[in-house]
C-alpha positions as YAML, in Angstrom:
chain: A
units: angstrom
residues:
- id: 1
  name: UNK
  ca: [-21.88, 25.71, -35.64]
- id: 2
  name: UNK
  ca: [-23.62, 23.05, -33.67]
- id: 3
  name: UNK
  ca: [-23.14, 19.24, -33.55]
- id: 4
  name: UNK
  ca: [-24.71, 16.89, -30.84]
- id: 5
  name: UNK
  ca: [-25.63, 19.30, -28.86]
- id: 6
  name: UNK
  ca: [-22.52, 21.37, -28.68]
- id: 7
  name: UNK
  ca: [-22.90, 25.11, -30.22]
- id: 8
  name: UNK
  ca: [-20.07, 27.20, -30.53]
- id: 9
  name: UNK
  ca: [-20.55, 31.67, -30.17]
- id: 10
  name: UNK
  ca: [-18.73, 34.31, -31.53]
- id: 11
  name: UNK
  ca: [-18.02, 37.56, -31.50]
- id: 12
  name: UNK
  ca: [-17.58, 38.88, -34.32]
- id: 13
  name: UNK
  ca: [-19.82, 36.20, -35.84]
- id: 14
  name: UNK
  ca: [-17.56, 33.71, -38.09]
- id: 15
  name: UNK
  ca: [-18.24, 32.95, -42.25]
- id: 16
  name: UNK
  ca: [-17.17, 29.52, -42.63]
- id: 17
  name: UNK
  ca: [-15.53, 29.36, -39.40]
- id: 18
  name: UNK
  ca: [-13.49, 31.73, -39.99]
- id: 19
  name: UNK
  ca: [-13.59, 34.74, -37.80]
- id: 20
  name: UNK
  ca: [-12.75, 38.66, -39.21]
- id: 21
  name: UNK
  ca: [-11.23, 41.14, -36.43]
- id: 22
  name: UNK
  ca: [-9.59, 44.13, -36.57]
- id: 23
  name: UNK
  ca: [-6.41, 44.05, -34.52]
- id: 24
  name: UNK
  ca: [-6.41, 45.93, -31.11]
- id: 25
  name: UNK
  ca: [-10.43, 44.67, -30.86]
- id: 26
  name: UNK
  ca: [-11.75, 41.46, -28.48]
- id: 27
  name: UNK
  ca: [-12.31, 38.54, -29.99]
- id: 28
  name: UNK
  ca: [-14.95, 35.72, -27.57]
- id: 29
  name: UNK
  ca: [-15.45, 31.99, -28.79]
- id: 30
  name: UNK
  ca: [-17.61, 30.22, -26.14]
- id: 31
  name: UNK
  ca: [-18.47, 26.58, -26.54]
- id: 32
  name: UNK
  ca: [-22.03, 25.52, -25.14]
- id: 33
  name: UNK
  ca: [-22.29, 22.25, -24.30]
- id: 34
  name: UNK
  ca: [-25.37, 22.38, -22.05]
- id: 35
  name: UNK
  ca: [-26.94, 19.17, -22.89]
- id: 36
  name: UNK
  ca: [-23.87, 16.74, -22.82]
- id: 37
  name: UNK
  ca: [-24.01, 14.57, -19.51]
- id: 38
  name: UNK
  ca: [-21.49, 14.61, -17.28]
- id: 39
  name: UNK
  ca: [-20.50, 18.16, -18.36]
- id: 40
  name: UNK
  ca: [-17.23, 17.96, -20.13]
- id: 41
  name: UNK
  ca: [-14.03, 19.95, -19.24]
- id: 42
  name: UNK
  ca: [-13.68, 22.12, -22.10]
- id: 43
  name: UNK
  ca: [-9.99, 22.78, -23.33]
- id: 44
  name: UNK
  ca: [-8.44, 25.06, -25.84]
- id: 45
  name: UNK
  ca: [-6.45, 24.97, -28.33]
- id: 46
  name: UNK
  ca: [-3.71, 27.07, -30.10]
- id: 47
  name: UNK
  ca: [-2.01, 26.12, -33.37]
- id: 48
  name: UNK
  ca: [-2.51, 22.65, -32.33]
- id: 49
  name: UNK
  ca: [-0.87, 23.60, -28.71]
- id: 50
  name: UNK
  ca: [-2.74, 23.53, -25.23]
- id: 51
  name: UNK
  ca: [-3.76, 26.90, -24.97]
- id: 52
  name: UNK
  ca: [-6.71, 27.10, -21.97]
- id: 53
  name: UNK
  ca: [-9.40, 25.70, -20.19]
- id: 54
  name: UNK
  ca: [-13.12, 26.46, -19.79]
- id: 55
  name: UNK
  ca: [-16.15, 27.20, -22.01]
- id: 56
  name: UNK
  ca: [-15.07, 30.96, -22.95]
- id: 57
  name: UNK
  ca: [-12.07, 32.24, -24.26]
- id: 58
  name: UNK
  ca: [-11.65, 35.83, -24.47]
- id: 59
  name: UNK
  ca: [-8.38, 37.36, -26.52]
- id: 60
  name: UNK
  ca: [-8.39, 41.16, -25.53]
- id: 61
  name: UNK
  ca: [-6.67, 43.47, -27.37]
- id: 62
  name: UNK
  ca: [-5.96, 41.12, -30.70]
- id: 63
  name: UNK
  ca: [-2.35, 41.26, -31.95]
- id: 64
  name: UNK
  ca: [-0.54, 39.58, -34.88]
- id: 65
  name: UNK
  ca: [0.78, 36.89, -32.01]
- id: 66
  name: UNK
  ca: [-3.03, 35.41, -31.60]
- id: 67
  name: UNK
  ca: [-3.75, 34.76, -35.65]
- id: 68
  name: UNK
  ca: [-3.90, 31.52, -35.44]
- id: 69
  name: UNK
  ca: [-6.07, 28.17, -35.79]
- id: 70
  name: UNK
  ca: [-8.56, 27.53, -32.16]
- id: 71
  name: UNK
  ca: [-9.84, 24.92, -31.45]
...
């Protein structure tokens, strides 16, 4: 998905933005926001809850305690 000039990757690729994984696989969202000036902190979120900072997040090893809404 991409709105002024913010695109967001993933792996696996979402339908709808929703993302499929099996559990015990890596799941990557990255947020590119390139072209917004000053460059924004990027923060994360988890179920509504701070959950980390910076353009990638990476969950290794997916379990039933990451199924969730990001943000």
């Amino acid at each position: 998905a991409s709105s002024n000039g913010v695109m967001l990757l993933t792996f696996p690729y979402d339908s709808e933005g929703i993302i499929q994984s099996d559990l015990n696989y890596s799941v990557i969202l990255e947020c590119l926001a390139s072209s917004i000036t000053p460059k924004p902190v990027l923060h994360w979120t988890f179920n509504g809850e701070p959950y980390q900072t910076g353009s990638r997040l990476i969950i290794r090893r997916l379990s039933w305690e990451h199924l969730g809404t990001y943000v």
